[in-house]
C-alpha positions as CSV (number, residue, x, y, z in Angstrom):
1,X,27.9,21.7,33.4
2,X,30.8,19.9,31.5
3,X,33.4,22.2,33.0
4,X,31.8,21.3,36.1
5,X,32.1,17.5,35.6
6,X,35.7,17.4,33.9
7,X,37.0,19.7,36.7
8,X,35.5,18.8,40.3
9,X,33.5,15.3,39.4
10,X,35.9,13.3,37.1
11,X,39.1,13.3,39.3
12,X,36.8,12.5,42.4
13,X,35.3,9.4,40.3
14,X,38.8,8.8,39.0
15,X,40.2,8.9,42.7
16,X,37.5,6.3,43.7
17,X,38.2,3.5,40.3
18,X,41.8,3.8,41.1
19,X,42.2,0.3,42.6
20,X,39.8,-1.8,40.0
21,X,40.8,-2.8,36.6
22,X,38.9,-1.1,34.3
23,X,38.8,-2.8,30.6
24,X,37.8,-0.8,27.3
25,X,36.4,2.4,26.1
26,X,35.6,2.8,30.2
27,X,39.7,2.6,30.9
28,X,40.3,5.0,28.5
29,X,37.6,7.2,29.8
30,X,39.0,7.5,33.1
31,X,42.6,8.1,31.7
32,X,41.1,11.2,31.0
33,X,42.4,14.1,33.3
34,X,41.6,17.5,31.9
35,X,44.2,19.4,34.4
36,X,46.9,16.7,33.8
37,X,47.4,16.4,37.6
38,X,49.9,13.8,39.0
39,X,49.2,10.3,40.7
40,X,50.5,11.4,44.0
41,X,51.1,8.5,46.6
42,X,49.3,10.4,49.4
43,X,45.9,9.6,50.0
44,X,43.7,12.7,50.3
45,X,40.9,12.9,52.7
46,X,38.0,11.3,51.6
47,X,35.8,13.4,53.3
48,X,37.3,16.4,51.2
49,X,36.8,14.1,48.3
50,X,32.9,13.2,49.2
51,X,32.1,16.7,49.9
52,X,33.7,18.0,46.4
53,X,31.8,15.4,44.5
54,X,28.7,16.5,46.4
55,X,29.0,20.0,45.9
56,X,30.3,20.0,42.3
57,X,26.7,17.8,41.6
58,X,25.0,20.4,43.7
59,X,26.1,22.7,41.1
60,X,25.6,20.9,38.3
61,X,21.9,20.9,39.3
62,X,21.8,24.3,39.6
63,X,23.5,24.8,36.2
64,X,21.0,22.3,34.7
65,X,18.1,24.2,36.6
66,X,19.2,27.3,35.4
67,X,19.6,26.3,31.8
68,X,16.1,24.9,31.5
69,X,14.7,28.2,33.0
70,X,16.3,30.4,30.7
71,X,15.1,28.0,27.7
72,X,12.0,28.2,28.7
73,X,11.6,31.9,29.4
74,X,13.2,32.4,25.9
75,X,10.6,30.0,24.1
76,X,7.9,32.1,26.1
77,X,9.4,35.5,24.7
C-alpha cells in the first residue's frame, strides 16, 4: 500500500499542490519524490492524472482488503 502511494498517489497530489505555497513539515512532505522525476513545463492531461489517482486508490483498497482478510484468516488458523 505504501509503494502504491509513493509511486502512483504522491506525484498526482504533488502535481495538484504545485501552484500553492505550502509552509512546514507539509512543504517538505511534498518535496518528497521517490522516483526523482523532473518538474517538466508541460502540463500533463489531467484526465490521465484523475484517473491514476483513482485507480492507484482503487488499489490501495484492494491491498488494504486483502491484508485484513489474510489477518483475519491467520488469527482463525
Amino acid at each position: 500500500m505504501h509503494a502504491v502511494y509513493w509511486l502512483a498517489v504522491h506525484p498526482v497530489n504533488n502535481f495538484w499542490l504545485k501552484d500553492f505555497r505550502l509552509q512546514g513539515v507539509s512543504a517538505a512532505f511534498f518535496l518528497v519524490d521517490p522516483l526523482r522525476r523532473p518538474g517538466g513545463t508541460s502540463s500533463p492531461d489531467w484526465t490521465a492524472l484523475r484517473d491514476q489517482w483513482e485507480y492507484a486508490h482503487l488499489l490501495r483498497a484492494l491491498l488494504g482488503l486483502a491484508s485484513l482478510t489474510l489477518l483475519a484468516a491467520a488469527v482463525a488458523v
